[in-house]
PDB file of N, CA, C and O in Angstrom:
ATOM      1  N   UNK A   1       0.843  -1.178   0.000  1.00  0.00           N
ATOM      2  CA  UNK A   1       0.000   0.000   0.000  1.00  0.00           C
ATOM      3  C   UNK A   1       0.887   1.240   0.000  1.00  0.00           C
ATOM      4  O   UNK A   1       1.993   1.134   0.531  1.00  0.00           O
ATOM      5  N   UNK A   2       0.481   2.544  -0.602  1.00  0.00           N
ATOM      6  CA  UNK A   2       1.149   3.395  -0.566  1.00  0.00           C
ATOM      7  C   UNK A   2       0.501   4.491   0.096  1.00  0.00           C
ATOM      8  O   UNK A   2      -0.718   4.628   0.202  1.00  0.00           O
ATOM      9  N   UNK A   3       1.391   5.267   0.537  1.00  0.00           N
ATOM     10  CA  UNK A   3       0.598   6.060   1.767  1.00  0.00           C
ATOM     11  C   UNK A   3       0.803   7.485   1.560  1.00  0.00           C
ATOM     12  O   UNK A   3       1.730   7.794   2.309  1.00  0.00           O
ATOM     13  N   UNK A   4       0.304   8.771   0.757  1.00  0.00           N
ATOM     14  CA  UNK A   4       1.242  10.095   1.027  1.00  0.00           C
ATOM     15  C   UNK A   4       1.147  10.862   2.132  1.00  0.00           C
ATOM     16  O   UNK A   4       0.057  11.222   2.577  1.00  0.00           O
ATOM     17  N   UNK A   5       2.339  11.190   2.691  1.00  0.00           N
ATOM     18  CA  UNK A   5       2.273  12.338   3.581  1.00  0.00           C
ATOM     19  C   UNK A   5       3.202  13.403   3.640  1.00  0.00           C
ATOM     20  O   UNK A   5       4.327  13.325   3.148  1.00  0.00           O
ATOM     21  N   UNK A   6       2.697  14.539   4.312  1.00  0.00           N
ATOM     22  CA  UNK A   6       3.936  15.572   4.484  1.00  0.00           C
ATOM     23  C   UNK A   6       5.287  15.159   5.062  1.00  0.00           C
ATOM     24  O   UNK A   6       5.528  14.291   5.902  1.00  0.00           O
ATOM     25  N   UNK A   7       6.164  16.037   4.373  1.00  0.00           N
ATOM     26  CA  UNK A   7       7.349  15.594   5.196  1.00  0.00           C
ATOM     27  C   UNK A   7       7.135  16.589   6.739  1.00  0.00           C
ATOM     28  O   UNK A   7       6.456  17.611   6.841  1.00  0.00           O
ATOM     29  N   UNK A   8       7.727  16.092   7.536  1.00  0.00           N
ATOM     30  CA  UNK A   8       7.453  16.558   8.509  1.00  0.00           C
ATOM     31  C   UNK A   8       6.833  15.865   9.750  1.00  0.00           C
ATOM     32  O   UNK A   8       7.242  15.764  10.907  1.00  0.00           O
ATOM     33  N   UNK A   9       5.590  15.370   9.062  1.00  0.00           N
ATOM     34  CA  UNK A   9       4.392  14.588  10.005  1.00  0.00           C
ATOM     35  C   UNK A   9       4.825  13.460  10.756  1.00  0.00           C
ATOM     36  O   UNK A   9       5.916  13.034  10.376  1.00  0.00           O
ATOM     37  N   UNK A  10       4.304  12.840  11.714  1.00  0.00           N
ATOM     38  CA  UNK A  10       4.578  11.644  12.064  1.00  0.00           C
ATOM     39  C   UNK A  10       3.360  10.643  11.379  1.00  0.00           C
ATOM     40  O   UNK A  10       2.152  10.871  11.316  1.00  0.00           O
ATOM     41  N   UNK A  11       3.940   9.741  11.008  1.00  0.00           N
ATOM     42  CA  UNK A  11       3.030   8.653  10.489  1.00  0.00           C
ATOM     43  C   UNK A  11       2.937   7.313  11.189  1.00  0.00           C
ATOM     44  O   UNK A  11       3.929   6.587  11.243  1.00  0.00           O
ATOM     45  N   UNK A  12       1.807   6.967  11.716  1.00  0.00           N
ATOM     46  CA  UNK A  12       1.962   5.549  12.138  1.00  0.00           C
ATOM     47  C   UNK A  12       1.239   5.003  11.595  1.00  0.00           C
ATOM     48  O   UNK A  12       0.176   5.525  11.258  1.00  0.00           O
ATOM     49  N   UNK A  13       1.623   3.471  11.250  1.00  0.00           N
ATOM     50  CA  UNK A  13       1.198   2.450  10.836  1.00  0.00           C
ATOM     51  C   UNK A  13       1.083   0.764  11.686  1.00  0.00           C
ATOM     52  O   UNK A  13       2.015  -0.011  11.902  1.00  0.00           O
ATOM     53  N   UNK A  14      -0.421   0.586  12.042  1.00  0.00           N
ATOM     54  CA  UNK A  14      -0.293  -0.282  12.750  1.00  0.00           C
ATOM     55  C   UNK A  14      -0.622  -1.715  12.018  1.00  0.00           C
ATOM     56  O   UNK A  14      -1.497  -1.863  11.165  1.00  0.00           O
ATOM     57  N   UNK A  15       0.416  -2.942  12.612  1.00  0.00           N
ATOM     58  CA  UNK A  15       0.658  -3.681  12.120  1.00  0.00           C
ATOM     59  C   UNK A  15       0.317  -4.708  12.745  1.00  0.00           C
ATOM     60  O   UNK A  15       1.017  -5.711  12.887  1.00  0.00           O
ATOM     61  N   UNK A  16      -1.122  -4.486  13.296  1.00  0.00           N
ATOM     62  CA  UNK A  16      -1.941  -5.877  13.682  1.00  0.00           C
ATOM     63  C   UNK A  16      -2.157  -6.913  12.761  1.00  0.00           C
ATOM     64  O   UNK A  16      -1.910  -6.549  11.611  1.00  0.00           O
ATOM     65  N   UNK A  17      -2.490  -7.951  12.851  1.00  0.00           N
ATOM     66  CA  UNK A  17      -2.365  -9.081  12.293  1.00  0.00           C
ATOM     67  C   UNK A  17      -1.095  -9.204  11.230  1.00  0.00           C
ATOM     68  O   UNK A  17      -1.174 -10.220  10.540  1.00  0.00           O
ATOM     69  N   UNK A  18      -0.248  -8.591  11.036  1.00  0.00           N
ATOM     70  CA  UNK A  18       1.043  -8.974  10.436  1.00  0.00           C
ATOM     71  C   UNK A  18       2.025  -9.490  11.350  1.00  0.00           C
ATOM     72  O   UNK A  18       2.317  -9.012  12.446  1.00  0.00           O
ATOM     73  N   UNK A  19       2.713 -10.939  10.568  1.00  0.00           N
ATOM     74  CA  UNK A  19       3.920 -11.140  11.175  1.00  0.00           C
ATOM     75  C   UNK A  19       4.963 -10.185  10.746  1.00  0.00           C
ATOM     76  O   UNK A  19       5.003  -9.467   9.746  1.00  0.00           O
ATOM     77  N   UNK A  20       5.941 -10.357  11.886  1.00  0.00           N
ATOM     78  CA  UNK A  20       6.730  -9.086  12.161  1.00  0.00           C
ATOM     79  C   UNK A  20       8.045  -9.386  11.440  1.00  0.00           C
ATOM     80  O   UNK A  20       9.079  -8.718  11.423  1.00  0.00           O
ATOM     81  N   UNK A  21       7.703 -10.793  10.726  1.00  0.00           N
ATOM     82  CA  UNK A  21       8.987 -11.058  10.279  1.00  0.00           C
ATOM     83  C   UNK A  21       8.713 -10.632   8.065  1.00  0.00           C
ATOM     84  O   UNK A  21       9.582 -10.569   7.196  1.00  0.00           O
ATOM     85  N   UNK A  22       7.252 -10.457   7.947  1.00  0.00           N
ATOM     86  CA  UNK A  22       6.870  -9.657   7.278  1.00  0.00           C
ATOM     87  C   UNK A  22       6.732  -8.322   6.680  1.00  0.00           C
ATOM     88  O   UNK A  22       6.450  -7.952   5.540  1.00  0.00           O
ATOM     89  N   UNK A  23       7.119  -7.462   8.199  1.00  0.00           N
ATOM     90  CA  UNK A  23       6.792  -6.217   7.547  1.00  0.00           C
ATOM     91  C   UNK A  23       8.110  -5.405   6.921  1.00  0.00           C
ATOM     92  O   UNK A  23       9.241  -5.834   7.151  1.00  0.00           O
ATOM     93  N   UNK A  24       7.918  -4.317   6.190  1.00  0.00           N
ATOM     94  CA  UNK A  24       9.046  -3.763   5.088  1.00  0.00           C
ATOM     95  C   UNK A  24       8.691  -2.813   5.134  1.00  0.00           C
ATOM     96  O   UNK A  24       7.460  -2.793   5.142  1.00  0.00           O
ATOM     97  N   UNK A  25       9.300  -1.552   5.188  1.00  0.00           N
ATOM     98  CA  UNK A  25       8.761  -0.319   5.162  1.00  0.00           C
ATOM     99  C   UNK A  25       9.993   0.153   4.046  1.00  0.00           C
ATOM    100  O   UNK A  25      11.204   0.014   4.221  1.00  0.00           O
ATOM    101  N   UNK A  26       9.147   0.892   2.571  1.00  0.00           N
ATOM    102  CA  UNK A  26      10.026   1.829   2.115  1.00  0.00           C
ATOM    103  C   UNK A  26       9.783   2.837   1.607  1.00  0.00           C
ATOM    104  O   UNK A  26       8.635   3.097   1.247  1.00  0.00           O
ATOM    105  N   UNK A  27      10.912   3.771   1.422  1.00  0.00           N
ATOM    106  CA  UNK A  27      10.093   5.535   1.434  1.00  0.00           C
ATOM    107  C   UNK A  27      10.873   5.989   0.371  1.00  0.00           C
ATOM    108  O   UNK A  27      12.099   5.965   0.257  1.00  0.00           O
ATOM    109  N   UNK A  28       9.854   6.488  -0.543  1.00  0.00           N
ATOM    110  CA  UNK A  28      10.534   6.507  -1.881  1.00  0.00           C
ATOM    111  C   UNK A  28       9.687   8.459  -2.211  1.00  0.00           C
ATOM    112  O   UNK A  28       8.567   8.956  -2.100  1.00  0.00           O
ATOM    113  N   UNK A  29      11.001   8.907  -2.611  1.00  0.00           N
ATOM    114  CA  UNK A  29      10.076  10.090  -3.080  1.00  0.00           C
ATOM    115  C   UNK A  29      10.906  10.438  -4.419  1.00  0.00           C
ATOM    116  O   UNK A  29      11.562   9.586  -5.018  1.00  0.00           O
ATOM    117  N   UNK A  30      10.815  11.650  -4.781  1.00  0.00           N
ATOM    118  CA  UNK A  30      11.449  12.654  -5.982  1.00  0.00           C
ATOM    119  C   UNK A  30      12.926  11.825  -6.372  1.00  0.00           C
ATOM    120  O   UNK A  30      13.143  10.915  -7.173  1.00  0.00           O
ATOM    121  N   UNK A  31      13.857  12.597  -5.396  1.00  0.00           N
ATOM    122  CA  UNK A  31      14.902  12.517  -4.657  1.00  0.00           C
ATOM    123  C   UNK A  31      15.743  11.225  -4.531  1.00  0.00           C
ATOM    124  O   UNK A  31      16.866  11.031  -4.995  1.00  0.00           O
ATOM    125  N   UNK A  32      15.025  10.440  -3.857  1.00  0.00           N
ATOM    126  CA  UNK A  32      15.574   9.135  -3.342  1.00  0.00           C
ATOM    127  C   UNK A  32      14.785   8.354  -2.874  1.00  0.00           C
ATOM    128  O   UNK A  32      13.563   8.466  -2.972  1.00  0.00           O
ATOM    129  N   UNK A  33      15.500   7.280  -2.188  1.00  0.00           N
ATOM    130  CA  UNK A  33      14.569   6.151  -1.864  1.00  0.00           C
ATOM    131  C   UNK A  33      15.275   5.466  -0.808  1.00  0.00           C
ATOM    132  O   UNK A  33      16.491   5.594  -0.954  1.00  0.00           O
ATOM    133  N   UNK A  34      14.925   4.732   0.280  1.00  0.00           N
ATOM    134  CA  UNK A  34      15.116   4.079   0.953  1.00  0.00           C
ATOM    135  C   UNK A  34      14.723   3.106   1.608  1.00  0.00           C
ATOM    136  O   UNK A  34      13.505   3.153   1.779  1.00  0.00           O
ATOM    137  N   UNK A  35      15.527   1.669   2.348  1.00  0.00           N
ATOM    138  CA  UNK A  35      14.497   0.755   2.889  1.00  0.00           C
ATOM    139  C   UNK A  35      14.098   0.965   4.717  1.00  0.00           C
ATOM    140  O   UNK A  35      14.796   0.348   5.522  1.00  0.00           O
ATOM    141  N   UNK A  36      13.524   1.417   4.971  1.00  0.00           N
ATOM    142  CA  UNK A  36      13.610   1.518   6.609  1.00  0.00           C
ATOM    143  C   UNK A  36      13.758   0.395   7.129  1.00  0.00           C
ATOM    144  O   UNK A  36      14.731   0.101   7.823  1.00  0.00           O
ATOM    145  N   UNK A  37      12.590  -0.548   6.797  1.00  0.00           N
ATOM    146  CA  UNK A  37      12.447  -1.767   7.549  1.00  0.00           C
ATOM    147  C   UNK A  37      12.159  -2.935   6.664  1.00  0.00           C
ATOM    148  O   UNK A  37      11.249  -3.117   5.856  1.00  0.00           O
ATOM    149  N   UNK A  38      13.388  -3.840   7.103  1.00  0.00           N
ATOM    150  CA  UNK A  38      13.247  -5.509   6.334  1.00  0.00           C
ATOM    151  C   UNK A  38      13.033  -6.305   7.013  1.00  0.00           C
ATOM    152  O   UNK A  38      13.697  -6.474   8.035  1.00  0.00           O
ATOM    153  N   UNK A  39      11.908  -7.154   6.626  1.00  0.00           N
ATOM    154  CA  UNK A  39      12.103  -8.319   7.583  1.00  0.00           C
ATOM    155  C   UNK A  39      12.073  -8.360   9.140  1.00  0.00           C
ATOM    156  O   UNK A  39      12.616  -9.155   9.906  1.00  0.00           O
ATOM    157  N   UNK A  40      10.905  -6.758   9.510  1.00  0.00           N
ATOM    158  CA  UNK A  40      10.594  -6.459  10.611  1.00  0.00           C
ATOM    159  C   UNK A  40      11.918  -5.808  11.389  1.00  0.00           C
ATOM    160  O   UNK A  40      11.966  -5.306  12.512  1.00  0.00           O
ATOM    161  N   UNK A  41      12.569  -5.923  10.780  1.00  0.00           N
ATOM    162  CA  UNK A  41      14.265  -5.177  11.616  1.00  0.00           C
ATOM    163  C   UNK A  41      14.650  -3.924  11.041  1.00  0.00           C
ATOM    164  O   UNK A  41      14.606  -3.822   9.815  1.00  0.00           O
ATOM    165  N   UNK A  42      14.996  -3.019  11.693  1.00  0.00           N
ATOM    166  CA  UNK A  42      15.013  -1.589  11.339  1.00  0.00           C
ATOM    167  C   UNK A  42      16.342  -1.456  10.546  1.00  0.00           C
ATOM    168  O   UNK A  42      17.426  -1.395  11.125  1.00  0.00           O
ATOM    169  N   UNK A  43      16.234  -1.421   9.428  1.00  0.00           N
ATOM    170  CA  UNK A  43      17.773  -1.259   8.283  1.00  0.00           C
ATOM    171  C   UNK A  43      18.292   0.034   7.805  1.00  0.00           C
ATOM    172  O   UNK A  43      19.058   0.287   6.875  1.00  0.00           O
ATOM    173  N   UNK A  44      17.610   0.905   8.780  1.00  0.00           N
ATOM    174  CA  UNK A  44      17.990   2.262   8.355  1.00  0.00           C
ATOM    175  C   UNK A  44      18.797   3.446   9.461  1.00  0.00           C
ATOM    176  O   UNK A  44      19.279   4.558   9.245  1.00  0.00           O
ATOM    177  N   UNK A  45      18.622   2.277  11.200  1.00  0.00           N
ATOM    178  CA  UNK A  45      19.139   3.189  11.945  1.00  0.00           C
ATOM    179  C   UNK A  45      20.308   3.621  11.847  1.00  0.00           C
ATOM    180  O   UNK A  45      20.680   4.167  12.885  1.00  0.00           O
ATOM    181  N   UNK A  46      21.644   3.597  10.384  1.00  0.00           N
ATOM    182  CA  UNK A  46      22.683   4.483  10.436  1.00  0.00           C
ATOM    183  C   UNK A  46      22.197   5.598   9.232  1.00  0.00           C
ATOM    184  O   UNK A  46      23.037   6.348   8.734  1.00  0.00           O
ATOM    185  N   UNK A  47      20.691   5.638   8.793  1.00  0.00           N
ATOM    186  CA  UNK A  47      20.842   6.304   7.614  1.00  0.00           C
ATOM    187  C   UNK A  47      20.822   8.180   8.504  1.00  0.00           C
ATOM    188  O   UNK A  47      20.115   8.413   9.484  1.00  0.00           O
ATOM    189  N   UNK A  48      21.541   8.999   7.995  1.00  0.00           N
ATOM    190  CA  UNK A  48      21.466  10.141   8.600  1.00  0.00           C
ATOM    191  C   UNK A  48      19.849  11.006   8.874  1.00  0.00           C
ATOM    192  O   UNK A  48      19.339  11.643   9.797  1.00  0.00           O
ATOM    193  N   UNK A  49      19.457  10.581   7.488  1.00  0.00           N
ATOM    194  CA  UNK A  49      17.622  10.797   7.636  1.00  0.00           C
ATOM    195  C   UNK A  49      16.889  10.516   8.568  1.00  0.00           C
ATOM    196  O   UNK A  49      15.835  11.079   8.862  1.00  0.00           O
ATOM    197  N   UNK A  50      17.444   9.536   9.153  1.00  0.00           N
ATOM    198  CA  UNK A  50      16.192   8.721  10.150  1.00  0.00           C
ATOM    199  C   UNK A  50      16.674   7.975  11.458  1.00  0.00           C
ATOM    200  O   UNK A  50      16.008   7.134  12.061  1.00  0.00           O
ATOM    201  N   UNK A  51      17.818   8.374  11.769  1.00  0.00           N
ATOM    202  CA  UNK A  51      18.058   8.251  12.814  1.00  0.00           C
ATOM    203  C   UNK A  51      17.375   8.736  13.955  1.00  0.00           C
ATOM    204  O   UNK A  51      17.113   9.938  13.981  1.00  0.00           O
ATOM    205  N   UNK A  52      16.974   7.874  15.088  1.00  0.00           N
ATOM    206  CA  UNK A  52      16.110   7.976  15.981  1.00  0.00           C
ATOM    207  C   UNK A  52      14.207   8.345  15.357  1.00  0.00           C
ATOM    208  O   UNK A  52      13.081   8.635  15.762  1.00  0.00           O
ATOM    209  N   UNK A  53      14.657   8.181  14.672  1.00  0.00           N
ATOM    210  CA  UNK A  53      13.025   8.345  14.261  1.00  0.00           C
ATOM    211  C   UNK A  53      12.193   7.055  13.795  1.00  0.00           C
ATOM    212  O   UNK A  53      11.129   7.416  13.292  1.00  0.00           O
ATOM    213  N   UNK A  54      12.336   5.780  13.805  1.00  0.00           N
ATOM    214  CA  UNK A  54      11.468   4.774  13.639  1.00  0.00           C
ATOM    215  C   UNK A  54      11.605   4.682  14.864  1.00  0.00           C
ATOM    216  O   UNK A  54      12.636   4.906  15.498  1.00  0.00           O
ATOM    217  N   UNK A  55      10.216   4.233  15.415  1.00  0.00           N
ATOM    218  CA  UNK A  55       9.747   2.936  16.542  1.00  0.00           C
ATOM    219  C   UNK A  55       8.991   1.777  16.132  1.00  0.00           C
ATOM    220  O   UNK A  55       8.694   0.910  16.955  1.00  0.00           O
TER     221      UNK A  55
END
């Protein structure tokens, strides 16, 4: 599913009934693209963008 939002905003997405070894989060705009989350594990906490900002 694709989701738009401001940059800025906080977005949550809840991930009831998904296994956690399922979920993938990626954020693709103009600019660039990235994977936050693979395989339920956060693959982005050295990216400078998003540090401290997934929970």
């Amino acid at each position: 599913e694709v989701i738009d939002r401001i940059a800025g905003e906080t977005l949550t997405i809840p991930l009831a009934g998904l296994n956690r070894s399922d979920a993938t989060l990626n954020f693709h705009s103009k600019y660039s693209s990235a994977t936050l989350v693979e395989n339920g594990t956060f693959v982005a906490q050295n990216h400078p963008d998003y540090i401290n900002r997934l929970k």
